[in-house]
C-alpha positions as a Markdown table, in Angstrom:
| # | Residue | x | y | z |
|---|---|---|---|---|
| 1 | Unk | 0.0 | 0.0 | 0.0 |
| 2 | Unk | 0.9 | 3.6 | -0.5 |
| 3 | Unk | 1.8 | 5.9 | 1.6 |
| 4 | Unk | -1.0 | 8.0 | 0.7 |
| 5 | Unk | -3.2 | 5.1 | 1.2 |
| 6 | Unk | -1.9 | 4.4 | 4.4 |
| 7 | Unk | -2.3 | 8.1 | 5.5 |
| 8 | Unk | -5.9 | 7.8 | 4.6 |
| 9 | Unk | -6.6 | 4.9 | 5.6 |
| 10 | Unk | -5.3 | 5.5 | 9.6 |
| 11 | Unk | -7.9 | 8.9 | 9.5 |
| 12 | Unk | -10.9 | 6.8 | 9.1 |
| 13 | Unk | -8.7 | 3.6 | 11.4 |
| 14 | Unk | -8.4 | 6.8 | 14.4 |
| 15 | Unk | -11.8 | 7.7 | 13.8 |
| 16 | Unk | -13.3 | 4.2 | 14.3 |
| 17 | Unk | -11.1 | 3.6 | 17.1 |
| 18 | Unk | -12.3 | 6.8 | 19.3 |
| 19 | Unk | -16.0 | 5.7 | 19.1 |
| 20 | Unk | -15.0 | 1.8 | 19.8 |
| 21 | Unk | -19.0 | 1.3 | 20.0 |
| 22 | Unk | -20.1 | 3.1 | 17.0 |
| 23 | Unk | -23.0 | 1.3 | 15.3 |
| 24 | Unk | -25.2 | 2.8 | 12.4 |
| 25 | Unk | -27.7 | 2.9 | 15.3 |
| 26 | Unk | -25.4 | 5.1 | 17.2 |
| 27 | Unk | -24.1 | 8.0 | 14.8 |
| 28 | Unk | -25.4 | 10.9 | 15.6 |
| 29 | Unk | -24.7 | 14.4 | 15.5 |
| 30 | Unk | -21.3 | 14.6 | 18.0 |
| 31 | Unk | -20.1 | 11.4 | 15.6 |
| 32 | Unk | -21.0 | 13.2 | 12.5 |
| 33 | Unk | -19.3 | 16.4 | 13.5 |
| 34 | Unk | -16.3 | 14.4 | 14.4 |
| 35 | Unk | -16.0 | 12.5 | 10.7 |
| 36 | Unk | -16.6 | 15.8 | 9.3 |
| 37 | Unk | -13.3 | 16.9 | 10.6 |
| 38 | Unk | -11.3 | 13.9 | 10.0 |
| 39 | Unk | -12.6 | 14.1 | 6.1 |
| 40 | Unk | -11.0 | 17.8 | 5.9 |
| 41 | Unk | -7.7 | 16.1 | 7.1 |
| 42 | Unk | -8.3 | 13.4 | 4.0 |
| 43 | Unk | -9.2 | 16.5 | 1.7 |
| 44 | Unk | -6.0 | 17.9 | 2.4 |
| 45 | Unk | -4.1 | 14.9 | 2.6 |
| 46 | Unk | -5.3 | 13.8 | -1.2 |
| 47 | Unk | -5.0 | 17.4 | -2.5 |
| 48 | Unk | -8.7 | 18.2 | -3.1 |
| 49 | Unk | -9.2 | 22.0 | -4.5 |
| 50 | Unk | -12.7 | 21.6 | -3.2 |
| 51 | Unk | -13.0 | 24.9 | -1.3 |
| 52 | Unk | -11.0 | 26.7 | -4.6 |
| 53 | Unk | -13.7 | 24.9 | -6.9 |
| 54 | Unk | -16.6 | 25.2 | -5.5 |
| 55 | Unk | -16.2 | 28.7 | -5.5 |
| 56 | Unk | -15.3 | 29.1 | -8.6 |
| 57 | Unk | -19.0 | 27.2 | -9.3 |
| 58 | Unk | -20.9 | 29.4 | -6.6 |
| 59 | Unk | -19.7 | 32.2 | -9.2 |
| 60 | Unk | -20.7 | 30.4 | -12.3 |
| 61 | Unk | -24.1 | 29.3 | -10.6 |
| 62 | Unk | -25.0 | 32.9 | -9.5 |
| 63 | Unk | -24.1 | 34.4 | -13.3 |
| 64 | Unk | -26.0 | 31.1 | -14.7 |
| 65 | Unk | -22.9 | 30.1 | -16.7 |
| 66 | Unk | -22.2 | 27.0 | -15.0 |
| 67 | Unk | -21.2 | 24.9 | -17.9 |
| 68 | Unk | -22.2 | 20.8 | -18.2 |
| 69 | Unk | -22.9 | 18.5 | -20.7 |
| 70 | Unk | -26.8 | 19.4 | -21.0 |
| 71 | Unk | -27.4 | 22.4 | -23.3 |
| 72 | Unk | -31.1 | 22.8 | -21.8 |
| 73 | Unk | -29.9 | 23.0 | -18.0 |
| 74 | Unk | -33.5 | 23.5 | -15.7 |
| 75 | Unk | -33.4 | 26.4 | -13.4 |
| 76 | Unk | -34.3 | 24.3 | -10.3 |
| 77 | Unk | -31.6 | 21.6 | -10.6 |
| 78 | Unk | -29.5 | 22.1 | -7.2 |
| 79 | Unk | -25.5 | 21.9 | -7.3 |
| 80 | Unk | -24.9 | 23.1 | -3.4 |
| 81 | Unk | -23.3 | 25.9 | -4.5 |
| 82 | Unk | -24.9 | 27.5 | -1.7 |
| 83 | Unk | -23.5 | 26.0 | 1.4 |
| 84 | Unk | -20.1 | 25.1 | 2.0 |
| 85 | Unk | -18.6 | 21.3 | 0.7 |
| 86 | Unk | -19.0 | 20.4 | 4.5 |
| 87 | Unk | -22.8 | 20.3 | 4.3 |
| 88 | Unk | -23.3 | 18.5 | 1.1 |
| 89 | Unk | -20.3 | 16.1 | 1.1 |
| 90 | Unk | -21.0 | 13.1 | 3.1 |
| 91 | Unk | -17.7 | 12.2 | 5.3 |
| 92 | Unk | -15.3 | 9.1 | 4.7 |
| 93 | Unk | -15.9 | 7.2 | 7.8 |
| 94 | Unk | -19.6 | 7.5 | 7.5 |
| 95 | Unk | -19.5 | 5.7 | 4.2 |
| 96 | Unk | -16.9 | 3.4 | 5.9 |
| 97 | Unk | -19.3 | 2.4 | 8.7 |
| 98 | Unk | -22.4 | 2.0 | 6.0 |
| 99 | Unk | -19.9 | -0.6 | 4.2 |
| 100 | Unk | -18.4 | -2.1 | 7.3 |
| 101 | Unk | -22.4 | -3.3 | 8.2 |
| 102 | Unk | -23.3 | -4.6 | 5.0 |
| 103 | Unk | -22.8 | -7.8 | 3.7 |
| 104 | Unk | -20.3 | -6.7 | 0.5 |
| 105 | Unk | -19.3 | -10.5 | 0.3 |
| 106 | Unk | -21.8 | -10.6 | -2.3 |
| 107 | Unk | -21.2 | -6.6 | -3.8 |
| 108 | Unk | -19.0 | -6.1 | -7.0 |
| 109 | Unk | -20.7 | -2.7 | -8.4 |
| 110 | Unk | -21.4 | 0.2 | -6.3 |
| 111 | Unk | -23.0 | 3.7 | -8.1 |
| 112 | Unk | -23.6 | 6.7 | -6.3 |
| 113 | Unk | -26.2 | 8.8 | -7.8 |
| 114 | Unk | -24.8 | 12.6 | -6.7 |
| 115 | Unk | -21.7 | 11.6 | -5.8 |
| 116 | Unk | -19.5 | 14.9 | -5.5 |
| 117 | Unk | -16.0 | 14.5 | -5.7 |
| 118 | Unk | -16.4 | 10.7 | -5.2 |
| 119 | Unk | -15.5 | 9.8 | -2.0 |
| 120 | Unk | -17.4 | 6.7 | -1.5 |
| 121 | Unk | -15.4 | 5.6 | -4.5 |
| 122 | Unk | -11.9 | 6.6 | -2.1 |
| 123 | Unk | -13.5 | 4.2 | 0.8 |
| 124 | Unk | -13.7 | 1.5 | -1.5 |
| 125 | Unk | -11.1 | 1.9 | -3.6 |
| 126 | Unk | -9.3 | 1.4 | 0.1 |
| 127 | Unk | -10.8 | -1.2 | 1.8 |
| 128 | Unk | -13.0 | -3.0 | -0.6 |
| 129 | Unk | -10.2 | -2.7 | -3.6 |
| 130 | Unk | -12.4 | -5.7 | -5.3 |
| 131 | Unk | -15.3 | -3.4 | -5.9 |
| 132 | Unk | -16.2 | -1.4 | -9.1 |
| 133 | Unk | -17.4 | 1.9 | -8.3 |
| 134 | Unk | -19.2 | 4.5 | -10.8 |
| 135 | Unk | -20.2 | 7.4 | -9.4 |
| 136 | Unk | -22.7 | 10.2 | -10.9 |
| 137 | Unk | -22.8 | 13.9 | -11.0 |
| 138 | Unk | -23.7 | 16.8 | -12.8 |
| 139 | Unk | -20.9 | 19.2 | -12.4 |
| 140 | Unk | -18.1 | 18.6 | -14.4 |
| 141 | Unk | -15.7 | 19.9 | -12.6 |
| 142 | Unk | -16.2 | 17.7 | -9.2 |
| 143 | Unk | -16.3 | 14.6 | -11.9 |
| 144 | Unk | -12.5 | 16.0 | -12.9 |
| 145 | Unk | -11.0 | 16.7 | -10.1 |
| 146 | Unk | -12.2 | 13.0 | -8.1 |
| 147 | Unk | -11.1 | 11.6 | -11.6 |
| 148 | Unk | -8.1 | 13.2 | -10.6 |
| 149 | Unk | -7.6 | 11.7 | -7.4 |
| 150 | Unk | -8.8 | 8.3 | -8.5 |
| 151 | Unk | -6.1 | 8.3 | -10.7 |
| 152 | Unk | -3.4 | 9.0 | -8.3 |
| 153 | Unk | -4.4 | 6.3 | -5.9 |
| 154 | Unk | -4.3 | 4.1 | -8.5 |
| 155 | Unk | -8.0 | 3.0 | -8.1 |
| 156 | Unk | -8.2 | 1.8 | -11.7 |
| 157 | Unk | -11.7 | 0.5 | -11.4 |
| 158 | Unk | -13.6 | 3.7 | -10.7 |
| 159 | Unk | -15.4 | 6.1 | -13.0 |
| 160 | Unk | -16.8 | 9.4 | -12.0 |
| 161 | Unk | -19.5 | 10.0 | -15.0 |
| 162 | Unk | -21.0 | 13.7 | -15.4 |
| 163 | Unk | -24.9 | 13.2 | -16.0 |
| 164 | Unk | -27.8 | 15.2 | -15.4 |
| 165 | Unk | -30.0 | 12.9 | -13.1 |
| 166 | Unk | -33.1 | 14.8 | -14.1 |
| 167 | Unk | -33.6 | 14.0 | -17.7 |
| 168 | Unk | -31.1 | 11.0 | -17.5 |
| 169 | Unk | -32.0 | 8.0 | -19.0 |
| 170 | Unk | -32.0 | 4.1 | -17.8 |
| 171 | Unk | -28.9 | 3.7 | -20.2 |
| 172 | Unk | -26.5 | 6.2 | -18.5 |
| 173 | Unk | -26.6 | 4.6 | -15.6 |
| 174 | Unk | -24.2 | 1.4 | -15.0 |
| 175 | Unk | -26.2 | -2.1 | -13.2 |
| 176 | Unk | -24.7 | -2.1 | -9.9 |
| 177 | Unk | -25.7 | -4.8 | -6.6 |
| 178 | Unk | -25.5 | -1.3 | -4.3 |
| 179 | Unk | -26.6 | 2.3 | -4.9 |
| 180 | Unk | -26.5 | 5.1 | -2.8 |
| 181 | Unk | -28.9 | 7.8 | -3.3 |
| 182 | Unk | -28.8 | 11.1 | -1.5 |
| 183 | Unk | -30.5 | 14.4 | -1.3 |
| 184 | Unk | -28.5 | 15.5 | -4.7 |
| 185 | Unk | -31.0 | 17.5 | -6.0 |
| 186 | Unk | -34.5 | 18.5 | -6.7 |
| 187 | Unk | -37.8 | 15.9 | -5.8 |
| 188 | Unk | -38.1 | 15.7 | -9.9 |
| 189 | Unk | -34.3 | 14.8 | -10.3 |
| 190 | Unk | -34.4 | 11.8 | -7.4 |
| 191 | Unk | -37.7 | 10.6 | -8.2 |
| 192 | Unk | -36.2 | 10.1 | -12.1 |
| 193 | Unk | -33.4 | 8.2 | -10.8 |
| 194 | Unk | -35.8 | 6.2 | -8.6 |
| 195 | Unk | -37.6 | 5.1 | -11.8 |
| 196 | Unk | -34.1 | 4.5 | -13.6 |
| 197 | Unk | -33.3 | 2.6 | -11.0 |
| 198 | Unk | -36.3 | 0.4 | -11.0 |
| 199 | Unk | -35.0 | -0.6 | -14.4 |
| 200 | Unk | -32.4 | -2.2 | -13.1 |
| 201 | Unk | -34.0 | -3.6 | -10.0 |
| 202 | Unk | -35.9 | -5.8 | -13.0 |
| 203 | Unk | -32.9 | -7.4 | -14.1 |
| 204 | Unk | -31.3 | -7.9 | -10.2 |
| 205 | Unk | -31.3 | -8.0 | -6.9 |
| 206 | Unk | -30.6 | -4.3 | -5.3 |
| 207 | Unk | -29.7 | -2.6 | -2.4 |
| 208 | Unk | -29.9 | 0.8 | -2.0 |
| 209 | Unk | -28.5 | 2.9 | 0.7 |
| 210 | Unk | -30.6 | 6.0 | 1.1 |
| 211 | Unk | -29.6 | 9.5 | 3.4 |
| 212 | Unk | -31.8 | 12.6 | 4.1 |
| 213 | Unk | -35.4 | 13.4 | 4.4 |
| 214 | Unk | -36.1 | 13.9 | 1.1 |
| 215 | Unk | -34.5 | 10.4 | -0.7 |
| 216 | Unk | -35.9 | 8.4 | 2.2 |
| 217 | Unk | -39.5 | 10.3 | 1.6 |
| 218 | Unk | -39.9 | 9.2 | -1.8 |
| 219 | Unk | -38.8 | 6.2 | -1.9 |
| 220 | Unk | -42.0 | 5.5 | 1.4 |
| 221 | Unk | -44.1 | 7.0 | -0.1 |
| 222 | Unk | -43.7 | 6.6 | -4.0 |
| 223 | Unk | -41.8 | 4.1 | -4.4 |
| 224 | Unk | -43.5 | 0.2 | -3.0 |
| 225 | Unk | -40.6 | -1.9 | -5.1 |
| 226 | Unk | -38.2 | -0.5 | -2.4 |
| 227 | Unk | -39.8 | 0.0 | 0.5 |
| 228 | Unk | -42.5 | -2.6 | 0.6 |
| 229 | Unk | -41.1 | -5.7 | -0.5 |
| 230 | Unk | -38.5 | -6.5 | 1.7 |
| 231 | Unk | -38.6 | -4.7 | 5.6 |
| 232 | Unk | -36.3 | -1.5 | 5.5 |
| 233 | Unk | -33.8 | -1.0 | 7.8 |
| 234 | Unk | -33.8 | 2.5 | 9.2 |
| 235 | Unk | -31.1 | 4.2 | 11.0 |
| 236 | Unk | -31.1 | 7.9 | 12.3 |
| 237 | Unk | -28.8 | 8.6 | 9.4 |
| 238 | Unk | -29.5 | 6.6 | 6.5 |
| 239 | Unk | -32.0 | 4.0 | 5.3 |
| 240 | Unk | -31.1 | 0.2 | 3.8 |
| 241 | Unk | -33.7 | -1.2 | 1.1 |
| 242 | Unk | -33.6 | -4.2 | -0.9 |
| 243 | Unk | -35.9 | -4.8 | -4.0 |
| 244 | Unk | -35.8 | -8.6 | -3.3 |
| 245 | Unk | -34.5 | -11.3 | -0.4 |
| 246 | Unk | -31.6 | -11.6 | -2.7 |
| 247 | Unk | -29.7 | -8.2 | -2.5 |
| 248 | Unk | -27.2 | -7.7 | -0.4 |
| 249 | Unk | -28.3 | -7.1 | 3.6 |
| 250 | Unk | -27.5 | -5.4 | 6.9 |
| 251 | Unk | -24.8 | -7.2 | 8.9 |
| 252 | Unk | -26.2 | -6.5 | 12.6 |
| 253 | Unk | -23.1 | -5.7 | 14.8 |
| 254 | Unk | -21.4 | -8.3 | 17.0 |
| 255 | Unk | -22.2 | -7.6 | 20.9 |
């Protein structure tokens, strides 16, 4: 392993080991804050330009210039450009203690659908180096720069793929066994990929990891090929459903 690698993979190691106990059950708030500042040590220790590029896309965003590969760009899509990379970027060791509890024995694709700068496809790349990981966002230039970084870790399986979730269609996005799905974006844009996804869920078994009020929402109430047929788990942070008995589960904690 790298030295990079290494240096990387002792923050999320330190994290894990000052919360001994930490279960998905038990991340809250004071854990949160914590892997919020160990993913700023990562950030620097990778050489992200996050803060220097999202600022540069705050600008575009405000002068409605922000360029992409859609030439009809809708008004409402959301790119975060209004709150600072900490609020919208979810935090390495949270993705690490998603993975840690799930049973990725039987997990060789993972998408995520708004994936930033592609840090899921970091966490993996370190400690599940097996895995193929395709993340998808709109802004192209988070796609380059976690390109960028994928790259220099050597992480030869992962792909981040510039796509406008809204008006995307079932054919831009890649089968995977696991998706994560966020609050990315507008209700319209998530409940499109919901129905991409469902496209996929016809041809195999899926799990998909969902985080904040509004993902979790719609997939309750809109969406009964998640949420009805096989018992969700739900966790203060995040939500686990599976669109049959076959797709991967939740590994409960040992006691």
């Amino acid at each position: 392993m790298s030295p990079l690698k290494q240096q990387v993979t002792a923050e999320i190691e330190w994290f894990l080991s000052q919360l001994p106990d930490l279960t998905p059950q038990t991340y809250r708030k004071a854990e949160y804050d914590l892997a919020k500042k160990v993913s700023a040590t990562i950030d620097k220790q990778l050489e992200f330009n996050i803060l220097e590029i999202e600022s540069r896309i705050k600008n575009e965003v405000s002068n409605a210039q922000l360029n992409h590969s859609q030439n009809n760009q809708s008004q409402n899509n959301e790119f975060w450009s209004d709150v600072g990379p900490d609020v919208f970027l979810t935090p390495y060791p949270e993705f690490y203690l998603i993975l840690k509890h799930l049973n990725m024995k039987s997990i060789s694709k993972v998408s995520d659908l708004g994936a930033g700068y592609g840090r899921l496809g970091v966490v993996l790349g370190l400690f599940y180096p097996g895995v193929e990981f395709t993340g998808y966002e709109i802004v192209r230039e988070r796609c380059a720069q976690g390109q960028m970084i994928f790259e220099k870790l050597g992480f030869t399986q992962h792909q981040l793929i510039e796509v406008n979730l809204e008006t995307g269609k079932s054919t831009d996005l890649k089968p995977s066994d696991l998706v994560f799905i966020y609050d990315f974006g507008t209700a319209r844009a998530i409940r499109h990929s919901l129905d991409l996804l469902r496209t996929i869920a016809q041809e195999q078994p899926l799990t998909v990891v969902a985080r904040g009020r509004r993902s979790r929402d719609l997939i309750e109430r809109e969406t009964p090929w998640l949420s009805q047929v096989v018992k969700p788990t739900h966790f203060p942070f995040f939500s686990i459903y599976r669109s049959s008995d076959q797709a991967a589960t939740f590994v409960e904690p040992s006691a």
